[in-house]
N, C-alpha and C positions, 0 to 999 in steps of 0.2 A: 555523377554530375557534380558531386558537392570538391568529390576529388582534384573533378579539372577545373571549376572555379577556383580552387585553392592555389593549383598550382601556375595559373593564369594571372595571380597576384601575388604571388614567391612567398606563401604561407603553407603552414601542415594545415591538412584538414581538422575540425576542430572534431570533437565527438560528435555525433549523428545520433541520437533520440525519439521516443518518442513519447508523448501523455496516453495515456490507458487511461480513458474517461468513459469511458462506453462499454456494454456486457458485450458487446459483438468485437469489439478492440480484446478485452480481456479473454474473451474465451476462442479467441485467434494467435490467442500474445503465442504462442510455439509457432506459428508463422512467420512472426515478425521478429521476435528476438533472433534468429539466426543472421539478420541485416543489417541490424543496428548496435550500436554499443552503449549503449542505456534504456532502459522501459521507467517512465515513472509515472507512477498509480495517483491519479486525481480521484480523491477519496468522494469528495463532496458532491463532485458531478456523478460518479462513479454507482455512491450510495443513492440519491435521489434519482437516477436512472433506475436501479434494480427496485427499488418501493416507491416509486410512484409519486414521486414527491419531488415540487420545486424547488429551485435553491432556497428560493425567499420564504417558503412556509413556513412557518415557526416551527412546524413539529421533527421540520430539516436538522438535527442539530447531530455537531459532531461523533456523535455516541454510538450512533445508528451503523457506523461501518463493523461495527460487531455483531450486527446482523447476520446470522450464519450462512444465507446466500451471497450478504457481500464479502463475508470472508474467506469462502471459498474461489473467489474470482481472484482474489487478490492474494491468497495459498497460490491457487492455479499459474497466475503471472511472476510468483516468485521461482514458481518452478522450472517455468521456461527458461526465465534467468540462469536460471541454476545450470539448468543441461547447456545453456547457449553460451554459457562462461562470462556472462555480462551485469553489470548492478540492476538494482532494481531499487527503487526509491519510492515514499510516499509524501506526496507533497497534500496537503488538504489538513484544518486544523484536526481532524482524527490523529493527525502524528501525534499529538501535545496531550491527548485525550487520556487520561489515567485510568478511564475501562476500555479503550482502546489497543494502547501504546505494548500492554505483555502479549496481545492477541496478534500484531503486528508483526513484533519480537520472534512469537511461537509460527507465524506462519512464513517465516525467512526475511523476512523484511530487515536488512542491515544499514540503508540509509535511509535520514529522515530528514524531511524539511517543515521548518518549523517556524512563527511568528518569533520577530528577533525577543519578544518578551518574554517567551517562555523557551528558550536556549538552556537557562539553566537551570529551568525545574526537567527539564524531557532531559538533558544529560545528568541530573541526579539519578530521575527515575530509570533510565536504562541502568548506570552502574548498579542499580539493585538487583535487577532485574536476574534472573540464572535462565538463560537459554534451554536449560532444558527443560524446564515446569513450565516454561513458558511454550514448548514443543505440545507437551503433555495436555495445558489448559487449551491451547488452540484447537487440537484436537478433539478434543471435550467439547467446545464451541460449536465446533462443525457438525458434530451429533445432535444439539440442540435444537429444540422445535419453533423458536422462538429469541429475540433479542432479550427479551426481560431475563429468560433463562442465562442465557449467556451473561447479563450481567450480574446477575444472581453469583453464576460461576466467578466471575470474574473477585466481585467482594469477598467471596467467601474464601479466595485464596492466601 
């Protein structure tokens, strides 16, 4: 459909997408990435879906998508990516999050969208960043029984 709208106004079709904000979105994304040419991960709806938590709670905050369940959803949707030959992006301020951002990193995560104010702290902190320890720490994450743990991990690297 999007094709013959496109071509019904003498334009290319523009890319077709979609937000992964929901565990039932994420734990389908190998369904959907073979249809679409982007998946991006809404971290905030994404995290407060999987622990039970509103956006507005205060106990809501960016940090939580280190959560070993939410980072396996968001492993999982990188991977779909991966096999479907398409980006995968994470929009939600977790991108920006410095106990976030190497867990991201290590779970395939190569696009980030970020508040224009911290542009240049999350493009500092990637060039530090080694993709592989960041493979390694992810993985270590995803064993974890717990967020505190993972952040633990996280500082201690």
């Amino acid at each position: 459909m999007l094709s013959q709208a496109a071509a019904q106004v003498g334009v290319a079709p523009p890319p077709l997408g979609i937000m992964v904000e929901l565990q039932a979105t994420a734990a389908a994304a190998a369904v959907f990435a073979p249809e679409v040419d982007f998946l991006s991960i809404g971290t905030n709806d994404l995290t407060g879906q999987v622990l039970g938590l509103d956006r507005l709670d205060p106990a809501a905050s960016p940090s939580l998508a280190a959560h070993p369940q939410v980072l396996a959803l968001i492993a999982h949707v990188t991977e779909a990516g991966r096999q479907a030959g398409i980006s995968v992006s994470v929009c939600g301020d977790s991108a920006a999050d410095p106990l976030v951002l190497p867990l991201l990193v290590g779970a395939g995560v190569r696009t980030l969208s970020v508040p224009a104010a911290r542009v240049r702290q999350v493009r500092s902190a990637v060039t530090d960043l080694d993709s592989r320890r960041c493979a390694t720490l992810a993985a270590e994450a995803l064993a974890a029984s717990s967020v505190d743990e993972v952040w633990k991990l996280v500082l201690a690297r």
